[in-house]
C-alpha positions in Angstrom: -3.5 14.8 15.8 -2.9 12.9 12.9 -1.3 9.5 12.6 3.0 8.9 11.8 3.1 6.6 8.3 5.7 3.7 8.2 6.4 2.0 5.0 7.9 -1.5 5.6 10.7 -2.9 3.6 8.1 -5.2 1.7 6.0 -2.5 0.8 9.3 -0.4 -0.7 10.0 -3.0 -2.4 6.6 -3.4 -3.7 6.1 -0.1 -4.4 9.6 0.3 -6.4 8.7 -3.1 -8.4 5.6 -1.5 -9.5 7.2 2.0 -10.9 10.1 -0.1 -12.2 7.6 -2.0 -14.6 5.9 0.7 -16.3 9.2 2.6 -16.7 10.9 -0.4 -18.3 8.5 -2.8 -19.2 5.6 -0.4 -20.5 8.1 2.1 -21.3 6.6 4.9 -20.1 8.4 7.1 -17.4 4.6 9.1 -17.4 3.2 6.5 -16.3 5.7 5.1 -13.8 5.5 8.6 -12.3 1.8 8.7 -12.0 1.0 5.2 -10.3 3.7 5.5 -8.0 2.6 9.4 -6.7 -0.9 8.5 -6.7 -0.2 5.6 -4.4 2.0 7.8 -2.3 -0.8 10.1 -2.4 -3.8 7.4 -1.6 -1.9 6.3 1.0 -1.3 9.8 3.2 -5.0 9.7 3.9 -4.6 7.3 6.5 -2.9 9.7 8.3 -6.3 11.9 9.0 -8.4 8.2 8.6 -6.6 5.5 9.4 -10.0 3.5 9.8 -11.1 4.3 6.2 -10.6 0.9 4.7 -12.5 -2.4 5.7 -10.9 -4.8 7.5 -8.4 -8.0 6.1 -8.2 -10.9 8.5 -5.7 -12.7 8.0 -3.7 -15.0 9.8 -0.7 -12.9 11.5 -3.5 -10.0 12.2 -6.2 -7.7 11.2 -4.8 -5.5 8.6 -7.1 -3.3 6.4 -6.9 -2.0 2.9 -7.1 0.7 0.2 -7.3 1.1 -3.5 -5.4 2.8 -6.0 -5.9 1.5 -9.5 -5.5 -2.0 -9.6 -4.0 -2.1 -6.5 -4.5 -3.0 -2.9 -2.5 -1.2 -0.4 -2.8 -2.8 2.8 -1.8 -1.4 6.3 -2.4 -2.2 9.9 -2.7 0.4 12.6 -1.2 0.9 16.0 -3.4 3.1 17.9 -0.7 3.6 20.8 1.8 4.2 18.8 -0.6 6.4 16.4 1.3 4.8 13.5 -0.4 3.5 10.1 2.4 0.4 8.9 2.1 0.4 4.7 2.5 -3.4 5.0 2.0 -4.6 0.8 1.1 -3.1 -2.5 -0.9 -5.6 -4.2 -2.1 -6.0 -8.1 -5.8 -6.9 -7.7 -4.4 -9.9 -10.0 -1.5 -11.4 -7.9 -2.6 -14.4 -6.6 -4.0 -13.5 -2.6 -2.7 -17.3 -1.5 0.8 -15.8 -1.8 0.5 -12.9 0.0 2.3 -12.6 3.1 1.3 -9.8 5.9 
């Protein structure tokens, strides 16, 4: 049985910033389209394989990661809720000391 997908609010957010900038600041509603599908796409593998990325210790937890482009999509998993929480999108650039899980 495969795992339920929650997308925090952060991760929206994330996730809207990210289409938002190609569309407007790349100009390119192609693009926008693309990134944001293939990150909605990369992530609904976790549903079958929620293990598949390594792990991402972190202070409030042991989260675990993906990537899609240039970005880091990280996610925790509750085994007895069977639920895979989308917790960031990350740009491989951003700076990690400001990331907040």
């Amino acid at each position: 049985m495969d795992f339920k997908l929650t997308w925090t609010e952060v991760a929206l957010s994330d996730l809207e910033r990210i289409v938002r900038y190609y569309r407007e600041e790349r100009k390119s509603a192609e693009a926008a389209l693309r990134v944001g599908t293939d990150i909605v796409d990369r992530v609904e593998i976790l549903k079958t394989f929620p293990d598949i990325g390594p792990l991402y210790p972190r202070k409030t937890g042991i989260h675990r990661e993906v990537l899609c482009f240039d970005y880091r999509i990280f996610y925790r998993v509750d085994r007895d809720a069977r639920t895979v929480y989308i917790a960031r999108v990350w740009h491989g650039r951003q700076d990690l000391e400001k990331l907040s899980l």
